[in-house]
N, C-alpha and C positions, 0 to 999 in steps of 0.2 A: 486832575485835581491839582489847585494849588498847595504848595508847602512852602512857608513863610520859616525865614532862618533867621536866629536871634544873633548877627556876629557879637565877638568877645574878642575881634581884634583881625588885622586886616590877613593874619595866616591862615585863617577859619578856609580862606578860596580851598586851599590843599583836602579840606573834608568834603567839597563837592565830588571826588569821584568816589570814596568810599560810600555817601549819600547814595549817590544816585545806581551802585551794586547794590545795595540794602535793600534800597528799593524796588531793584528787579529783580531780585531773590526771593524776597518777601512779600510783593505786592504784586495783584491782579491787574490793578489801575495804572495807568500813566500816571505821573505827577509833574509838575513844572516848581522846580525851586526858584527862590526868589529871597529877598534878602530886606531884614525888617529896616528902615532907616531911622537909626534912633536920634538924629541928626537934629530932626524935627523937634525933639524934646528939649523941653525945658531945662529940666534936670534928668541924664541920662542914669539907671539903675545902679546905683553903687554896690549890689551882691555880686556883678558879673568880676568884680575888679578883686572881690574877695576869695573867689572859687581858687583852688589848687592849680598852680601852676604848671601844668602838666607840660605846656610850650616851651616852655622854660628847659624841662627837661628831655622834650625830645630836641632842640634844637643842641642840649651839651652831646647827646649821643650822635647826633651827626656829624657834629664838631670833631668827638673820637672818632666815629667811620670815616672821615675822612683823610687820616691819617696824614693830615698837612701839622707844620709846624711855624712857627715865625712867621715870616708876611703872607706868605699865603693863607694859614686859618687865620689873622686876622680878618683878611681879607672876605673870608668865607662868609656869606652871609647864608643861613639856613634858611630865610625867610622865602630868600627867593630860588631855595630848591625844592621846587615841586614831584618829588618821585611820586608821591599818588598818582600823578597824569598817566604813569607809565604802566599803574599796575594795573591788572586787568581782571586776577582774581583775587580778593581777599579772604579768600577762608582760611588760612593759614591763620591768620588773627583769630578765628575762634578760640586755639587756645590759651586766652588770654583774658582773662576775669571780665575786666573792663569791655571788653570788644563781646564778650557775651552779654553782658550787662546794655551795654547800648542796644544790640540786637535783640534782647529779649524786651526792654521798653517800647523801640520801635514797631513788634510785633505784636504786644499789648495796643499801640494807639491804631494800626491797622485794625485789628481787630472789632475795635468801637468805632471804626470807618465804615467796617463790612468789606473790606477789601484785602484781607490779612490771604496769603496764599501757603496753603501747607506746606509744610517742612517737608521737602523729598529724604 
């Protein structure tokens, strides 16, 4: 199955591997992500630009994890530090409002796919 991804900014790549665990936790089927291009448009959505800046704030905590000061956290760009690539299980994030809230949406649209797979 195709899954077609709305980006809201070129960090969105770093939710490819939580996606694609979500996916094989939760789904029966293969899917292939792919990425909508909104490029095409005329006029591209102006709500995407209004949602909560949540990037914003995971990019100052990495900022603090990284525990640089002066030229170096300038230097730091979070943008292009990818730690999702490295992780391999995320359930740890269950307990975390949000991360349940996505899992349980995602579970809802499997569901009315017919490919939703029980919760072990």
């Amino acid at each position: 199955m195709q899954l077609t991804l709305l980006p809201d900014g070129s960090s969105d790549r770093a939710l490819l591997p939580l996606l694609r665990w979500l996916l094989r936790e939760r789904s029966t089927a293969p899917f292939e992500l792919t990425w909508a291009d909104l490029r095409r448009l005329r006029q591209p959505p102006s709500k995407l630009a209004d949602r909560v800046k949540a990037k914003d704030l995971l990019f100052s905590t990495l900022r603090t994890a990284s525990n640089l000061s002066g030229r170096r956290l300038k230097k730091f760009d979070p943008d292009r530090f990818r730690l999702a690539s490295l992780i391999e299980d995320f359930s740890p994030l269950r307990v975390l409002p949000s991360f349940r809230a996505l899992e349980a949406s995602l579970q809802s649209a499997l569901l009315t796919l017919g490919v939703a797979r029980n919760r072990p």
